[in-house]
Structure formats: C-alpha cells, structure tokens
C-alpha positions in Angstrom: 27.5 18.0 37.0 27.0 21.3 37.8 29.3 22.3 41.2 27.9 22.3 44.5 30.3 24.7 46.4 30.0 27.1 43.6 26.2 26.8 43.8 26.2 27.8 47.8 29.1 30.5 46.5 26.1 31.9 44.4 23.4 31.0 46.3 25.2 33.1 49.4 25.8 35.9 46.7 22.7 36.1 46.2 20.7 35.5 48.6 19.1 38.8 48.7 18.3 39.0 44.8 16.4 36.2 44.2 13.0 37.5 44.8 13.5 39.7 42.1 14.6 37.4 39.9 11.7 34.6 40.3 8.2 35.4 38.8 5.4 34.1 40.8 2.6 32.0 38.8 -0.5 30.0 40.6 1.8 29.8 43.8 4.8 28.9 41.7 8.0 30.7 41.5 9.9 30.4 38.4 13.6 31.9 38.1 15.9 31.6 34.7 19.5 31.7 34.7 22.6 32.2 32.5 26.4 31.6 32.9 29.6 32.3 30.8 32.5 30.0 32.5 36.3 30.0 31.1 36.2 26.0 32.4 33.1 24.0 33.5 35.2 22.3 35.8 32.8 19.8 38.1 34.3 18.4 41.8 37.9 19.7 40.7 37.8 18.0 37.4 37.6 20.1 33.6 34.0 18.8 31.7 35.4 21.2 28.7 38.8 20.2 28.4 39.7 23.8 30.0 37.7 25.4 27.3 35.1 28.1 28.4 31.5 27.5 28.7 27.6 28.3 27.9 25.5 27.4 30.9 21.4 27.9 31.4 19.1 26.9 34.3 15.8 27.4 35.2 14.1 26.5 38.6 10.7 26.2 40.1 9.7 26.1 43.6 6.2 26.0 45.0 6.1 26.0 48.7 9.8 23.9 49.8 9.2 21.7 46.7 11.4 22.5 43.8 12.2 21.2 40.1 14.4 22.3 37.9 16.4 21.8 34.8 20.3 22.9 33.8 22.6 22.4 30.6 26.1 22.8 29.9 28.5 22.2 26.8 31.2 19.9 27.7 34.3 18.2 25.9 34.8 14.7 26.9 37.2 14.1 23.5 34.3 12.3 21.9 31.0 12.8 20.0 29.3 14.2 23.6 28.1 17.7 22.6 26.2 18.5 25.6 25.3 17.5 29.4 21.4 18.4 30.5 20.6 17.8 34.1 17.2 17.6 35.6 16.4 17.7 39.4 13.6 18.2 41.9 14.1 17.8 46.5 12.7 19.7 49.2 14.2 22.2 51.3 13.2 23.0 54.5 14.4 24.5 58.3 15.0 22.0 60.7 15.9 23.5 64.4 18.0 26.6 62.9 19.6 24.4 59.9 18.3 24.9 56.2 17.7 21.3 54.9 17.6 20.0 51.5 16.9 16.4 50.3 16.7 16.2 46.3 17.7 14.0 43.5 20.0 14.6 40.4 19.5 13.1 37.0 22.6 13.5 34.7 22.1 13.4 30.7 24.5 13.6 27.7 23.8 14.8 24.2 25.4 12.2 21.7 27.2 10.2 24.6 28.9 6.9 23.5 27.1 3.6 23.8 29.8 1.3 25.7 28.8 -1.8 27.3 28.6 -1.2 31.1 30.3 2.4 31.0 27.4 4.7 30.2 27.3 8.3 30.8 24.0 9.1 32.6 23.7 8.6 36.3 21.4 9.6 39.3 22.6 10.9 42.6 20.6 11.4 45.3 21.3 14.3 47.9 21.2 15.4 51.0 22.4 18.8 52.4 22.4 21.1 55.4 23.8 24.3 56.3 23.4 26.9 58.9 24.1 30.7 58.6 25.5 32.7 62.3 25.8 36.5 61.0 27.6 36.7 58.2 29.0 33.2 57.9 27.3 30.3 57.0 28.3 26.8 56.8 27.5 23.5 55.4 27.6 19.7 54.4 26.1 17.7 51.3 26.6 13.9 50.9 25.7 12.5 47.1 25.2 8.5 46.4 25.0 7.4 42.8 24.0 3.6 42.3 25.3 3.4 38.6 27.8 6.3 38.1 29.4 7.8 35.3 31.7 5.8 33.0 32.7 2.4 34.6 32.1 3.3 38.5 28.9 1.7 40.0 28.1 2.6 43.3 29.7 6.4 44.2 29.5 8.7 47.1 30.5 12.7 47.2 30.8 14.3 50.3 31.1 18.1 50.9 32.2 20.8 53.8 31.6 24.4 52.5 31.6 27.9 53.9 30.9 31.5 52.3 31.4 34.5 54.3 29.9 38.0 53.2 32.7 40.2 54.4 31.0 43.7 53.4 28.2 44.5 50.9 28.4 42.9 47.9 31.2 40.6 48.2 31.3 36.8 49.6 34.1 34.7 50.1 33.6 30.5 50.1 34.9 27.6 49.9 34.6 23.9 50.2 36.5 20.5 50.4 35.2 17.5 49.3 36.1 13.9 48.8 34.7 12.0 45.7 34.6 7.7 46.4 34.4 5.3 43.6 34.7 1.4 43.5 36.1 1.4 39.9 38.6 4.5 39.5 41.0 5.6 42.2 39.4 8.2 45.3 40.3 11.6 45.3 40.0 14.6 47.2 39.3 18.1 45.6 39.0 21.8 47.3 38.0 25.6 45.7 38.5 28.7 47.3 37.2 31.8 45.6 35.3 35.2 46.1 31.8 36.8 44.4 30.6 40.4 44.0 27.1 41.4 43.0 27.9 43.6 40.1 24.0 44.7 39.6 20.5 43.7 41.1 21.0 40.2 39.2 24.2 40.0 37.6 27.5 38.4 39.7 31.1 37.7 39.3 33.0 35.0 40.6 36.6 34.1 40.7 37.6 30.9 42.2 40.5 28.4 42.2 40.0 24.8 41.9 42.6 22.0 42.5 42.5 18.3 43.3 45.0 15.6 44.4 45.1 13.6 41.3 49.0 14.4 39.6 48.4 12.4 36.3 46.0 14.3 34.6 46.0 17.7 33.3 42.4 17.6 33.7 42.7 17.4 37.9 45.3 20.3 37.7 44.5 23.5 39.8 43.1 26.2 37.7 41.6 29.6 38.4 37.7 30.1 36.4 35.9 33.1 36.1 32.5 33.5 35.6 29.7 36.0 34.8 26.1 34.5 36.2 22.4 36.5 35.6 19.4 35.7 37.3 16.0 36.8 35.2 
C-alpha cells in the first residue's frame, strides 16, 4: 500500500539522482531502494499501528516498460507479519503530460483466512502529471475489483503537487478521496517537505490526516523518513 503522494514527493526529490542510482543491464535499468519510516501510514491510515518501519524496493525499467517489487512490515493486530507488493505499467509523454498506466498487486505474509474478507487485492492505475518550471502537478485514479478486507469494488482518486523551492529541497502535497461499497468514504490529505541530504540519500517530513474521527488509526500524524537509492 505503499503511498502515492509520498512516491511523487520522492520521485520530485529526486528526480535528478536516479541515473546514478539505476545500473544498466542488456537495455535494462535496475534501481534498489531502502526506507526507515516512524509510521507506514498508507492514504491517511497507520499499516503499523504508529510503530516505525523497514521498507525495500527494487525497480526495473526497459524502455517505458517497468516491473518492480516493494515490502513493508505492518501491524494489522493479527498474525500479518508483512505486506509485499508487486507491480509493472508503462510510462510515457503524451502532449507535454508524463503518463503512467500500471497495475498493483498487494500481498500479506501470514494474513487471516476469513470468508469473503481477504487481504490481497489488485488495483489498477492510471496517472498523469505535468511539470511548468519548478512546479509540477498531478492526478492518479486507482480501481480495485475485490479490495482489502470486506470492500469489493474500490476507487482512489488523487490531486498532488511538489514544488522545488531552491536546490535540494521540494515541498508537495496531495488530496485524495478513497470510495468503498462496504466501509464508509473518506477523504485524506498530506503536506510535507524533502531535502536531498547526499547524491542518493533524502529526508522527508510530512503530516498526514484524514476525516475519519473514530479511529486513532485515521488521526493526523507527522512521519519522518530516511530513503536511499542504490
């Protein structure tokens, strides 16, 4: 479940360091990466139980085509020790506006077997975003047809913008509202700022809140976290 607003936070971070993090092999680019979070927290909500945690990725891309693979420890308040996602899309530029049509398979280590409430889900995706100077801008729509837990049928949307106010720094945000036919709707939002502290190595600090009231989970929260690309 990994975020999408603090993916283009990153991704606007560091947009300038990932050639030297990727390795190029028979036309394919491979690039590793590492995370220490204070809270996995995914679309406003805590996937730790507001503890901190480990997070590895590693990514492919050959041409626009890209595959890749990302793990998390989470705390659900059961046996679930771990949540592994795997993913592969397309990215392209269409008339000025960087495109991206993918598809997101979500796993759990030693999830639960309940009857019609499982944990594993797909979503498929479908992004855009433009950049104008140093602002760029963007929208990403997610559909699950079997989502987590007892939803079926879910849709995320997304608006998100990251601004790279001097060298080094970026400031983003984004605002999105998660649909489900099973549990109630509800609208989440994170605003936070990232600074290149080396060549691959980048701090963020971002606040996250939702409208939910009933749940300490939902609550607004400020995470740090320390991400390496290698």
């Amino acid at each position: 479940m990994r975020s999408h607003a603090f993916c283009v936070a990153m991704a606007a971070a560091l947009s300038t360091l990932t050639a030297a993090g990727a390795t190029a092999a028979q036309d394919i680019d491979v690039a590793f990466n590492a995370a220490l979070t204070s809270d996995y927290v995914f679309r406003g909500v805590s996937q730790t139980s507001e503890d901190p945690a480990l997070q590895v990725g590693v990514d492919l891309t050959n041409g626009g085509f890209y595959v890749g693979a990302w793990a998390s420890n989470v705390d659900f308040g059961d046996d679930t020790d771990a949540e592994i996602d795997l993913y592969g899309g397309y990215r392209t530029e269409v008339e000025g506006f960087a495109v991206d049509f993918g598809i997101v398979g979500y796993t759990y280590v030693n999830s639960p077997s309940i009857p019609d409430a499982g944990y594993g889900y797909v979503e498929f995706k479908a992004a855009a975003s433009r950049a104008i100077g140093p602002v760029t801008a963007g929208a990403a729509v997610y559909y699950s047809p079997d989502f987590f837990g007892f939803d079926d049928e879910a849709t995320y949307v997304e608006g998100n913008v990251a601004f790279a106010p001097a060298d080094k720094w970026t400031v983003s945000g984004a605002i999105g509202k998660q649909f489900l036919d099973f549990s109630d709707d509800y609208t989440t939002w994170n605003v936070g700022v990232g600074y290149a502290l080396t060549d691959n190595l980048v701090a963020d600090f971002r606040y996250h809140d939702t409208d939910v009231e009933n749940s300490d989970l939902y609550d607004g929260r400020v995470v740090g976290t320390i991400k390496v690309l290698f």
